[in-house]
N, C-alpha and C positions, 0 to 999 in steps of 0.2 A: 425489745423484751427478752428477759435473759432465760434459761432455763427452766429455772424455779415458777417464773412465771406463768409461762406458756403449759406445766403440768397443773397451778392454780385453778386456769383455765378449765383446763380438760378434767378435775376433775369435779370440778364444780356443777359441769352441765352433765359429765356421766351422772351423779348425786339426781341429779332433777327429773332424768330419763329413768332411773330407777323408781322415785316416788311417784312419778307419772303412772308406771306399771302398778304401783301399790295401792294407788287412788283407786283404779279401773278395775282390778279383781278384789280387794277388798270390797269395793261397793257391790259388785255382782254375789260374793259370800251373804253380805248380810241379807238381800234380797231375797236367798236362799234360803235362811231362816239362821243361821249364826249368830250365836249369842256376841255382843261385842265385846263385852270383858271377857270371855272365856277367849274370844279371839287373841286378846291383848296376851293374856297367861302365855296362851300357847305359840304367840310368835318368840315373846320374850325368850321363852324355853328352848326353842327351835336357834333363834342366835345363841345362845346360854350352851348349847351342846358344840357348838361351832365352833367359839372362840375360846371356852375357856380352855379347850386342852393344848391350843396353840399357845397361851399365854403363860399355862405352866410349863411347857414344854420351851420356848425362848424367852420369855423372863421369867424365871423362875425364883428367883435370887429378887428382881426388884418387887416381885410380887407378894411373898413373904417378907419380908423387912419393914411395909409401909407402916409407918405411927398411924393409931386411933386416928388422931386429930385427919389424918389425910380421908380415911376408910369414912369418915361423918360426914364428911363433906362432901363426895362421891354418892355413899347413903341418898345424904337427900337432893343431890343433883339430876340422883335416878328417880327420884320420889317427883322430884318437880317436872322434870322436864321428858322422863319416859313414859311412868304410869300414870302420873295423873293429863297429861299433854294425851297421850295415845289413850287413854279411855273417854277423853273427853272430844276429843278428835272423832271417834269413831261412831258414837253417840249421835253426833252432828251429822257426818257422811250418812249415817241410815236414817234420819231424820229429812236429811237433804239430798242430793247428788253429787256425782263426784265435781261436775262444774263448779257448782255451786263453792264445793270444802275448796276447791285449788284458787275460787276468786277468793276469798275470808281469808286463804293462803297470805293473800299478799300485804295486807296488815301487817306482817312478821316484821319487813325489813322499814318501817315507820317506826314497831314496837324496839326493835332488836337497837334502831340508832338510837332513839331518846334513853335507852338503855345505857348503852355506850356512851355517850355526852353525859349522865349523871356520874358515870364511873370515871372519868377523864379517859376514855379510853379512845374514843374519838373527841375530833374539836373543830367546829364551822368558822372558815374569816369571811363574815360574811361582804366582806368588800372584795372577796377574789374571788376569781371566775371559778376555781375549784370548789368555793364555799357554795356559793351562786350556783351551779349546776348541782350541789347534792341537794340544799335547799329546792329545787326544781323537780328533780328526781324524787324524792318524797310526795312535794307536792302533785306529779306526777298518778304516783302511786295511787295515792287514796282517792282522787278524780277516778281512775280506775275502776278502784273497788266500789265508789259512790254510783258508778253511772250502772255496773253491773246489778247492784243490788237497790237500785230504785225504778231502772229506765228496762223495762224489756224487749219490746217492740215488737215489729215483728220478727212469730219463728222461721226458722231456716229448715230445711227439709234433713233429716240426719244424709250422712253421708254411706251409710251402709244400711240397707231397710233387714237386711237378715244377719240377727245378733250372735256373736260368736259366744258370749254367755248370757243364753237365755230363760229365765226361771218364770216359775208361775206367780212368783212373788213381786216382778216388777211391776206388774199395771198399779199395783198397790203405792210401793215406791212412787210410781213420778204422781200420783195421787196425793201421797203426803206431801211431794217438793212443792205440788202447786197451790197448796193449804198458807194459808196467809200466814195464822198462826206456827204453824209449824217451821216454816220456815223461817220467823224469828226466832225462836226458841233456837232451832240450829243452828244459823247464822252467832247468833248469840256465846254459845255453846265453843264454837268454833272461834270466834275471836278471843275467849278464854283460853283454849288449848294454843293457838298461836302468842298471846302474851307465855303462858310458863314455858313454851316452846324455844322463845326469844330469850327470856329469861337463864335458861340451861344454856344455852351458844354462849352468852357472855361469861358465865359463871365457867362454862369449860375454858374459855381464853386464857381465865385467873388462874385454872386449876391446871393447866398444860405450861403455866412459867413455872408452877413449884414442882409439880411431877410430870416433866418435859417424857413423859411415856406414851406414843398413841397407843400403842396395845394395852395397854394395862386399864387407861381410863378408858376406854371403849370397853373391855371385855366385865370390869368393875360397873361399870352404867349398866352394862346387859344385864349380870349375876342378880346386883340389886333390884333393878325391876321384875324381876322374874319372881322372886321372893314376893313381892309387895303386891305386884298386880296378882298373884294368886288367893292373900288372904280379900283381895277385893273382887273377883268373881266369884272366890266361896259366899262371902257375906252377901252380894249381889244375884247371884243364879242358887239357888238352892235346888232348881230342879236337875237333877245330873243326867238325866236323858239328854242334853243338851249340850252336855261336856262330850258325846260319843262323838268321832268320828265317822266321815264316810268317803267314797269316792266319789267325790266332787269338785265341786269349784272353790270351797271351802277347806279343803285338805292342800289345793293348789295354793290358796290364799296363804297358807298357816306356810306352808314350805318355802314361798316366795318373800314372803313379809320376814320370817326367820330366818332365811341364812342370805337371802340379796338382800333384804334392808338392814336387819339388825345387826348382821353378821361382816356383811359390806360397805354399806353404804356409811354405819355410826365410824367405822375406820376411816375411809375415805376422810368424811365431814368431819372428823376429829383431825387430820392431818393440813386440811385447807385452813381450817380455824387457827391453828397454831401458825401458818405459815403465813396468813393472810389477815388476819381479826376475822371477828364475827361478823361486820357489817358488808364486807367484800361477800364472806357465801348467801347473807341474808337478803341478797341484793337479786341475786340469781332465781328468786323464789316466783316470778312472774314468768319463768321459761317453763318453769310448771305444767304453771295455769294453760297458756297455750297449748301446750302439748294435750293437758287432758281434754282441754275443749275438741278438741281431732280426735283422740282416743277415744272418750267416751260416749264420742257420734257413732262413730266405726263399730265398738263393741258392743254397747250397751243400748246403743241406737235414742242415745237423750237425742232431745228437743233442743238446740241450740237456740238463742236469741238473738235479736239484733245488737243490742243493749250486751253481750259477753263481747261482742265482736271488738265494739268501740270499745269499752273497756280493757279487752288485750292491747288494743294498739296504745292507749295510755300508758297501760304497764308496761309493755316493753319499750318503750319513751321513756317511762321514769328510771327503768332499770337501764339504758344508755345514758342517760344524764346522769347517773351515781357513779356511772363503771370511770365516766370523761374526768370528773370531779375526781376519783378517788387516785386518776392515773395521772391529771395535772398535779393533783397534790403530788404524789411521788417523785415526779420528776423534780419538782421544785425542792422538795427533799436534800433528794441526790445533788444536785447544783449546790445548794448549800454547802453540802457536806464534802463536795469537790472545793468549793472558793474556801474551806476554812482548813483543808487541806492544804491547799497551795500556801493559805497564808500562814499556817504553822510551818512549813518547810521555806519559805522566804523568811521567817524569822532565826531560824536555826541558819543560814545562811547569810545572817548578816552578823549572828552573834559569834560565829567563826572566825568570820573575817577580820584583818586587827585593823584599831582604831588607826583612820590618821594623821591625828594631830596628835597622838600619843605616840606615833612611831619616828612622827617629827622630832619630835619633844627629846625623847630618848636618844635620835641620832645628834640631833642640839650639844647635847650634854654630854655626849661621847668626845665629841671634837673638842668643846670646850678643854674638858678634862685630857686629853693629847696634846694642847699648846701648853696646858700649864707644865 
């Protein structure tokens, strides 16, 4: 595994330890009483104050010059996959728990491949063990998310019984999660926000071979949604008591969501995308889940199930079975691209070399022409 590789890696699962954290106090804000679209406004804003003056200040020159056509396509890249993915995302989380949004999480990297496979951007042989193991890994996947969101069994006793954010709004919360209805509605809710979620990663992959920028399209994705998700908490909250700040858990939330996710993390995930495809980060998206199942015992003190437990061990099965697949595929790649190597450089070496029955030929005719 060469360099490039192994920072892949690394940054892929920093990305998942950060949304882990984002799952865990965001859900504790909304509990709190936190409007979700004003929340969205104001994270947006909070990365928006971060990056863009890094963007004008080191590209400054690509950032000015971009054609319309690039700036629409950005536009609604932000429209699809920030504002309307993060209000619908959040929606869901206060509707459900954070368990719950990081299991619906893993949808993404099912959505995100048949994504990919319409775009030619990935391709399955399904007769090779590489094809064969991502096919498994999928398959993996959604056994996962099925077993979580049908089987629950018995609960597990939280792992920390005194909550490090504790509000008077939770008993309500795990009240709504355990509402039948409600918790389709959010589950629902939530695999909509993971499609245009999945949707946006592809569409960045497209948008990073014509403007090979991470700063510019990360800082461009922030600016836009911050604009957009604003005219969508005005229309949505009209009460502006609502918009005030305090010192809370919810001021914690807007700072963390705003400069470690939006500010951080869209760079990160913009840079693995490019270096990687989309299906390599979306694949990562069950280290999540696990994480917040231990987080949101600890913090929030949810109610774990039997039925998340099996289901993390799925997902992280499905997510080893794409990582094997996608890393036989490369290999076999590279091998290739070694054997056509050698055989361009063996041909260049034969067509140097002079013929010889032509060099025969030539001395033939040398001699002849000396007797005569």
């Amino acid at each position: 595994m060469d360099a490039a590789s192994k920072k892949a890696y690394i940054i892929a699962i920093v990305v998942q330890v950060i949304l882990t954290g984002m799952s865990v106090i965001t859900k504790a804000a909304f509990d709190a009483g936190m409007s979700t679209f004003v929340f969205v406004f104001y994270r947006q804003a909070a990365g928006s104050v971060l990056m863009l003056p890094l963007a004008l200040i080191l590209e400054r020159k690509n950032a000015w010059s971009m054609p319309f056509a690039w700036l629409l396509k950005l536009f609604l890249c932000a429209l699809i996959g920030n504002t309307l993915s993060l209000s619908l995302y959040n929606v869901s989380l206060k509707f459900t728990s954070a368990t719950v949004a990081a299991a619906a999480g893993n949808s993404m990297p099912v959505v995100t491949f048949c994504l990919a496979l319409l775009l030619r951007m990935e391709m399955v042989k399904l007769r090779s063990a590489s094809g064969i193991a991502k096919i498994t890994g999928v398959a993996l996947c959604l056994a996962g998310v099925f077993a979580i969101a049908f089987y629950s069994g018995p609960a597990l006793s939280p792992v920390n019984h005194h909550r490090a954010f504790a509000t008077h709004a939770s008993g309500s919360s795990h009240a709504n999660a355990s509402s039948k209805t409600t918790w389709i509605e959010g589950t629902f809710l939530m695999l909509l926000a993971n499609a245009a979620w999945s949707l946006s990663i592809v569409w960045q992959a497209v948008l990073l071979k014509e403007l090979p920028n991470r700063m510019v399209v990360a800082t461009a994705l922030c600016v836009f949604s911050t604009v957009q998700s604003f005219f969508v908490a005005v229309a949505a909250e009209r009460d502006f008591s609502r918009w005030q700040l305090r010192l809370d858990v919810s001021l914690l939330a807007i700072f963390y969501a705003g400069f470690v996710v939006a500010g951080v993390s869209y760079y990160l995930q913009a840079w693995c995308v490019e270096m990687t495809g989309p299906v390599f980060f979306a694949v990562w998206t069950p280290l999540c889940f696990v994480l917040t199942i231990f987080c949101s015992s600890f913090f929030l003190g949810e109610i774990v199930h039997l039925g998340s437990v099996v289901g993390g061990i799925l997902l992280v099965g499905g997510l080893y079975s794409v990582l094997w697949g996608k890393n036989k595929e490369s290999q076999g790649a590279t091998c290739s691209q070694m054997n056509m190597m050698d055989c361009c450089a063996q041909d260049e070496e034969d067509n140097e070399k002079p013929n010889t029955y032509e060099l025969e030929e030539a001395t033939s005719s040398t001699s002849a022409g000396e007797h005569v």
